[in-house]
Legacy VTK file of the C-alpha trace (Angstrom):
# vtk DataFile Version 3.0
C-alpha trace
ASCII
DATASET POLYDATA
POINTS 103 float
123.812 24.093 -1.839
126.553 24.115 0.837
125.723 28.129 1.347
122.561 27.864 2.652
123.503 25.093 4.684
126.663 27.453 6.231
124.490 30.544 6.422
122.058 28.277 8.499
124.679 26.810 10.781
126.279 30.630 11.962
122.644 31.704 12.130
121.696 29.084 14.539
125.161 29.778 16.563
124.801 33.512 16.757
121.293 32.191 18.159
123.059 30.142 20.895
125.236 32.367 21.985
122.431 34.978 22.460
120.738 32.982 24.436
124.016 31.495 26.645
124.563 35.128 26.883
120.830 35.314 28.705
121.304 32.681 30.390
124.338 33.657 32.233
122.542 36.775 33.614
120.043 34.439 34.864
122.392 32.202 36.916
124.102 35.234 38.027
121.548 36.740 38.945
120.276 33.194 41.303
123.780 33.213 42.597
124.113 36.932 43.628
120.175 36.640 45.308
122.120 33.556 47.461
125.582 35.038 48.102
125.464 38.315 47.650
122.522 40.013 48.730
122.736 39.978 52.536
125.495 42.495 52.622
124.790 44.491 48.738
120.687 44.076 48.719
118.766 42.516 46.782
119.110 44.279 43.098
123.176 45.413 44.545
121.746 49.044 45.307
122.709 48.644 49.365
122.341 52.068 51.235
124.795 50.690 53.791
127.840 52.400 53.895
130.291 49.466 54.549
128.813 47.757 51.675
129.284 49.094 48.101
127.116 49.569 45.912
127.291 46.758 42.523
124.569 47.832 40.239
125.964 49.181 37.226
129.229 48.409 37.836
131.633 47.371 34.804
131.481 44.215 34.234
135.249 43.393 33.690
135.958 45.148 37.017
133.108 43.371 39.399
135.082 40.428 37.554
138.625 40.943 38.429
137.412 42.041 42.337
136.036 38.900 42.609
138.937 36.877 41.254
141.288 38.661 43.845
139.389 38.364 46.429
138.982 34.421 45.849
142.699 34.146 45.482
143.428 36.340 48.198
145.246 38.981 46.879
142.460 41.321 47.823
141.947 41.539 51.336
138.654 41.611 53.158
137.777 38.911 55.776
134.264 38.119 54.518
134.560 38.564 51.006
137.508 36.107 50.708
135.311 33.527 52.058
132.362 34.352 50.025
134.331 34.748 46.969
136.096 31.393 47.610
133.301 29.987 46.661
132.710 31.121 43.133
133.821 29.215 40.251
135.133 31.207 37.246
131.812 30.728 35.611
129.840 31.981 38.493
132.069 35.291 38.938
131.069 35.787 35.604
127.333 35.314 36.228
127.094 37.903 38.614
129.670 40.324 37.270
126.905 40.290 34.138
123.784 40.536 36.606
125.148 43.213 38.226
126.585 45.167 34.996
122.980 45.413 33.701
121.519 46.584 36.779
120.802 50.500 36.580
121.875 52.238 39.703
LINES 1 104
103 0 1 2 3 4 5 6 7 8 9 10 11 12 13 14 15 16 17 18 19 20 21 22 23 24 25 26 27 28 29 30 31 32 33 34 35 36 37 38 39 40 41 42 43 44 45 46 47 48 49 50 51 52 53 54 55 56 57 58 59 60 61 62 63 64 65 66 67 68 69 70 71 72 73 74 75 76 77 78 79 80 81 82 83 84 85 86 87 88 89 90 91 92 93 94 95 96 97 98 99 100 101 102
């Protein structure tokens, strides 16, 4: 009897992280339409040189980019102000949006 029960339980939490998973691309992708499109366009394809392209970018890189340049150790004038912004959780948003983004 306690099976079924267990099998249920990691079904329903596989489930949930699915859809956290989703949901994360969702907020990132709010958050990069409010902080980061203005400079990297709308869907991070910007045909600007001074601005580089994000879409398809590796996820664990856009990550660590954004960390330094919220703590600084990254220079760039505006993007340690935008990225001083971002909580943890948000750099993570967006570093998803922007990983599933084709180029």
């Amino acid at each position: 009897m306690k099976a079924p029960i267990i099998a249920s339980l990691i079904v329903t939490g596989l489930a949930s992280s699915v859809s956290a998973q989703a949901a994360s691309i969702y907020a990132g992708e709010s958050r990069a339409a409010a902080v980061c499109s203005q400079c990297h366009g709308i869907r991070g394809t910007s045909a600007d040189a001074p601005f580089p392209q994000l879409a398809g970018r590796d996820a664990v890189y856009l990550e660590s980019a954004l960390k330094k340049y919220r703590d600084k150790t990254r220079k760039s004038d505006i993007m340690n102000n935008i990225a001083g912004s971002l909580s943890d959780q948000d750099i993570a948003n967006v570093a998803a949006y922007y990983a599933r983004i084709k180029p």
